[in-house]
C-alpha positions in Angstrom: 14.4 -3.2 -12.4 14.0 -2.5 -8.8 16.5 -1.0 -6.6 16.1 -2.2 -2.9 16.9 -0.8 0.4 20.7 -2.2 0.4 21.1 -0.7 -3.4 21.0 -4.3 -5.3 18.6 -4.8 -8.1 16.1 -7.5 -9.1 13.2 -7.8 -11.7 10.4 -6.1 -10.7 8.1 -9.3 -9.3 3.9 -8.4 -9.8 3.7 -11.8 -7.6 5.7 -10.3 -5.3 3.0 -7.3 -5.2 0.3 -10.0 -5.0 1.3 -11.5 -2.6 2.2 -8.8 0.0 -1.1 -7.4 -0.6 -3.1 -11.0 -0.2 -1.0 -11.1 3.2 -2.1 -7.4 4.1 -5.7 -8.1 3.5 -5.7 -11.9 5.3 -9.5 -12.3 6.4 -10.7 -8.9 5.2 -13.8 -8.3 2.4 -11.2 -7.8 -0.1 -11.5 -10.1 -3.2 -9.0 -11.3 -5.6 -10.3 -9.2 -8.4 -9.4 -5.9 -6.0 -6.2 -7.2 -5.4 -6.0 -8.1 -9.2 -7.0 -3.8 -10.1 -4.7 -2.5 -7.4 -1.8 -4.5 -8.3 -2.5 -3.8 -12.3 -3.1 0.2 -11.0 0.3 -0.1 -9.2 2.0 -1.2 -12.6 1.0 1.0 -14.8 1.8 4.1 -12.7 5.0 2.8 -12.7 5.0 2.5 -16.0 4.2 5.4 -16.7 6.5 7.7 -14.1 9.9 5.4 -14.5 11.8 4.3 -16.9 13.4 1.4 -16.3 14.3 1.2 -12.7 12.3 2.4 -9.2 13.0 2.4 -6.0 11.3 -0.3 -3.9 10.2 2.3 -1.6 8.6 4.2 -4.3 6.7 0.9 -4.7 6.1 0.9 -1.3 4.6 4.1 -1.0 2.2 3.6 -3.8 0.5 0.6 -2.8 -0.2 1.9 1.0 -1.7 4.8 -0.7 -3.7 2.7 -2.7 -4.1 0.3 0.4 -5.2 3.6 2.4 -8.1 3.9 -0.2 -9.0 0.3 -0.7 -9.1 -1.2 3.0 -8.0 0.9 6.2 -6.8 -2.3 8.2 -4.9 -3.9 5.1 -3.0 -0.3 4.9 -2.3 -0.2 8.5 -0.9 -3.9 8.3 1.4 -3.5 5.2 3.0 -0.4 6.8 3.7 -2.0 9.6 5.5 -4.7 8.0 6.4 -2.6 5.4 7.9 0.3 7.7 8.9 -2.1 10.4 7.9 -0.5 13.4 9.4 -1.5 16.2 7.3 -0.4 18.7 3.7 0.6 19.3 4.2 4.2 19.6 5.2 3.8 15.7 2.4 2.1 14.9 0.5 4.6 16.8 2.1 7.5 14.9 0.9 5.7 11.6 -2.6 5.4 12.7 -2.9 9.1 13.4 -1.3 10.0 10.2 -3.8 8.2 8.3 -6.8 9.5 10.2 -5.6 12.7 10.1 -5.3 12.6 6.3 -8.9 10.7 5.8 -10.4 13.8 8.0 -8.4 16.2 5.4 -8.8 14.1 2.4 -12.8 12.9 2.4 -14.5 16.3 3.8 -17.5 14.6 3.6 -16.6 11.5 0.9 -17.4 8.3 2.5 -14.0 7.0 1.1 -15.7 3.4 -0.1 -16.3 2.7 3.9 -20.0 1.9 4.4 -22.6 3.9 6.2 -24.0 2.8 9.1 
């Protein structure tokens, strides 16, 4: 089950996950099958670290860090949606949060970005 923001619970939905994902990565190189791996990645971590319930925040966290990894701009749209900023100084804030951790995170990785 999944506990939402105002406390109620549904099923846990993976074409709910799908779908925010396929909306997050509109008109980028990301195909199906990616979507497909994150979304089956996402599952079983949950799997693993819960028991029967999670937080949809929890949920929410995990697929921007595997967003983060897979495509920068997908990331940067679901948290925006997904953290509804309200303003650009939000969205702003996000944007040097994830920099700041790819400049701590790769030291010297490509992280799956291309090299010019």
């Amino acid at each position: 089950m999944v506990i939402k923001r105002d406390s109620s619970r549904q099923p846990f939905d993976r074409k709910k996950i799908i779908a925010g994902i396929i909306k997050a990565c509109e008109k980028r190189p990301v195909s199906i099958d990616k979507i497909e791996e994150l979304t089956t990645q996402v599952e079983r971590t949950l799997q693993k670290k819960y028991d029967r319930e999670v937080a949809a925040k929890d949920i929410g966290e995990l697929l921007m860090e595997k967003l983060m990894v897979l495509d920068e701009i997908a990331y940067v749209r679901f948290a925006s949606v997904y953290r509804q900023f309200r303003d650009v100084n939000q969205f702003m804030s996000e944007l040097r949060y994830m920099l700041d951790k790819e400049k701590k995170d790769t030291k010297g990785h490509n992280y799956g970005r291309s090299r010019a």
